[in-house]
C-alpha positions as CSV (number, residue, x, y, z in Angstrom):
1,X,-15.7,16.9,-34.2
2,X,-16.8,14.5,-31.6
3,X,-21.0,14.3,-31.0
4,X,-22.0,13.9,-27.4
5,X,-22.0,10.3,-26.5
6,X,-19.3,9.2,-29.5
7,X,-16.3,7.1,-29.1
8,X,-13.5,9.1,-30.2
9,X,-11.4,8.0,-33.4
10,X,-8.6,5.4,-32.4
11,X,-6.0,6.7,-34.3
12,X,-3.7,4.0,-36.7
13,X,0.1,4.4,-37.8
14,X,1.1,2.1,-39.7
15,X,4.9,1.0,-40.2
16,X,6.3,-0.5,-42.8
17,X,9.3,-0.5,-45.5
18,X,6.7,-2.1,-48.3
19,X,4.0,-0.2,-49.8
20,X,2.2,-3.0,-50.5
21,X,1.6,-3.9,-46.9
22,X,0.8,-0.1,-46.0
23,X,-1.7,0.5,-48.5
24,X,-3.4,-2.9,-48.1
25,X,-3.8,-2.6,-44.0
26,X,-5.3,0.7,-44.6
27,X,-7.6,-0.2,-47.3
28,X,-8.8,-2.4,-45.1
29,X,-8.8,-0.8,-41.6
30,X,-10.5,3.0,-44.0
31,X,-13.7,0.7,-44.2
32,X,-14.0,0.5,-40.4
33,X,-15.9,3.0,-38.4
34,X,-14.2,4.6,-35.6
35,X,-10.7,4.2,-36.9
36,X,-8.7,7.3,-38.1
37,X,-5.5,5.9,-40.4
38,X,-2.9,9.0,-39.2
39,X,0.2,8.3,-41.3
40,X,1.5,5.3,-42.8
41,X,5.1,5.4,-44.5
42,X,7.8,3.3,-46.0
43,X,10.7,5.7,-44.4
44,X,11.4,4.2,-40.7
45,X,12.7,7.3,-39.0
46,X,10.0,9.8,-40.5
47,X,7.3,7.4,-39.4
48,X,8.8,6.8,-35.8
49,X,9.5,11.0,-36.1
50,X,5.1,11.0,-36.8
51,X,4.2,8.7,-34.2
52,X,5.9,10.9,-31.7
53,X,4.2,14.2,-33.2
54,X,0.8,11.9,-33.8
55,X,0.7,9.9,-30.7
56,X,-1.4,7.1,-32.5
57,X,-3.7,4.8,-30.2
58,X,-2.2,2.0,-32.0
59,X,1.2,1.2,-34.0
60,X,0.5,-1.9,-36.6
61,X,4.2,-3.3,-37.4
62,X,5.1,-5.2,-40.1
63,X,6.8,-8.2,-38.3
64,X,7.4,-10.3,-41.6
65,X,10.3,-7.7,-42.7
66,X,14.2,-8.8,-41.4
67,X,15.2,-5.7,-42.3
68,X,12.8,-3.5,-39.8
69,X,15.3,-3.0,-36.8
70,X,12.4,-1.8,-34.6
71,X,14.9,-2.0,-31.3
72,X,15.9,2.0,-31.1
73,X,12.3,2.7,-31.9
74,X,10.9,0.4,-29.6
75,X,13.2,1.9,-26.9
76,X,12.7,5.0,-27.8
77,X,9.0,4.6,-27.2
78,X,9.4,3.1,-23.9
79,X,11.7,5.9,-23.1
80,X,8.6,8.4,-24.2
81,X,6.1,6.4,-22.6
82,X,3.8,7.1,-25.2
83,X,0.8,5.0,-24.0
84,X,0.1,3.0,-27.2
85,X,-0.7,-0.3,-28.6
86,X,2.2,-2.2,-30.8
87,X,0.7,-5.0,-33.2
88,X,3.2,-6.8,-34.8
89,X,1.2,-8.5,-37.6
90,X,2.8,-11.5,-39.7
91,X,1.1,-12.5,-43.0
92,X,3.6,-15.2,-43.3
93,X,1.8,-17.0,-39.9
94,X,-1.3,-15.0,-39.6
95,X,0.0,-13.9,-35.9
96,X,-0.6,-11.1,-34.1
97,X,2.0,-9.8,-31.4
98,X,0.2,-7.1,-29.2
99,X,2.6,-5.0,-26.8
100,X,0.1,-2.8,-23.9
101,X,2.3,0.0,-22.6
102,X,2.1,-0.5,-19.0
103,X,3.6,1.6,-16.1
104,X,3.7,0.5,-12.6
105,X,6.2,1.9,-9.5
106,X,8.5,-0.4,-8.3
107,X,10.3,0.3,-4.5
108,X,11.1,-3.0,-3.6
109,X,12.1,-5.9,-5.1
110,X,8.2,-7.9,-4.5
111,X,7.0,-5.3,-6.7
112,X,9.0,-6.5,-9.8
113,X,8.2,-9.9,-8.4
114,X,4.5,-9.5,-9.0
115,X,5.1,-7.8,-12.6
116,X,7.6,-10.9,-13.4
117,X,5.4,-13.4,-12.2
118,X,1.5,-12.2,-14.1
C-alpha cells in the first residue's frame, strides 16, 4: 500500500536466458528502495507472456546473449504500446541501451519529419 505522498514502486522484469545474470541484477536492484523486481525468468515467451500481464515500468534485457531474438517481442510490444522502458544492458561493454515508448500522431508527412529529425 502506497502512504500519502509516496512514489509508487517502479516495477522491474527482468529478461534473460542465464540465471546468472537474472539473479545477479536483482540482487542488486532488491537493495534499492522504490523498486519492485516483478518476474525475472530464463523462458523467453513466459517472461514476454508476464510482462504483458505485469506491465513492468521497466524491461532490463540482457543484450550480451546472440541467442535472445528479442525482434517478435520487441514488435509485439510496440504493437501493445505498453508504455515501458527497455534497457539493454551489456556486461561485455558496460553499455546501456535505453528504448522510451513514445507515441505521437502523424497526418502529414512534416510530422514524421520532426520525429526523424530530434
Amino acid at each position: 500500500m502506497i502512504n500519502e505522498g509516496e512514489e509508487p514502486l517502479k516495477r522491474v522484469c527482468i529478461l534473460s536466458r542465464h540465471s546468472l545474470f537474472c539473479k545477479g541484477i536483482e540482487a542488486l536492484l532488491s537493495e534499492e528502495a522504490g523498486l519492485e523486481i516483478v518476474n525475472w525468468g530464463t523462458d523467453f515467451q513466459a517472461v514476454v507472456e508476464r510482462i504483458q500481464q505485469f506491465h513492468p515500468d521497466v524491461v532490463l534485457v540482457d543484450f550480451d546473449d546472440p541467442e535472445l531474438d528479442l525482434g517478435p517481442a520487441v514488435i509485439c510490444m510496440l504493437r501493445e504500446q505498453l508504455g515501458f522502458c527497455v534497457i539493454g544492458l551489456s556486461l561485455r561493454n558496460n553499455r546501456l541501451s535505453i528504448y522510451r515508448e513514445e507515441n505521437k500522431e502523424v497526418f502529414q508527412v512534416d510530422d514524421l519529419l520532426k520525429v526523424i529529425n530530434g
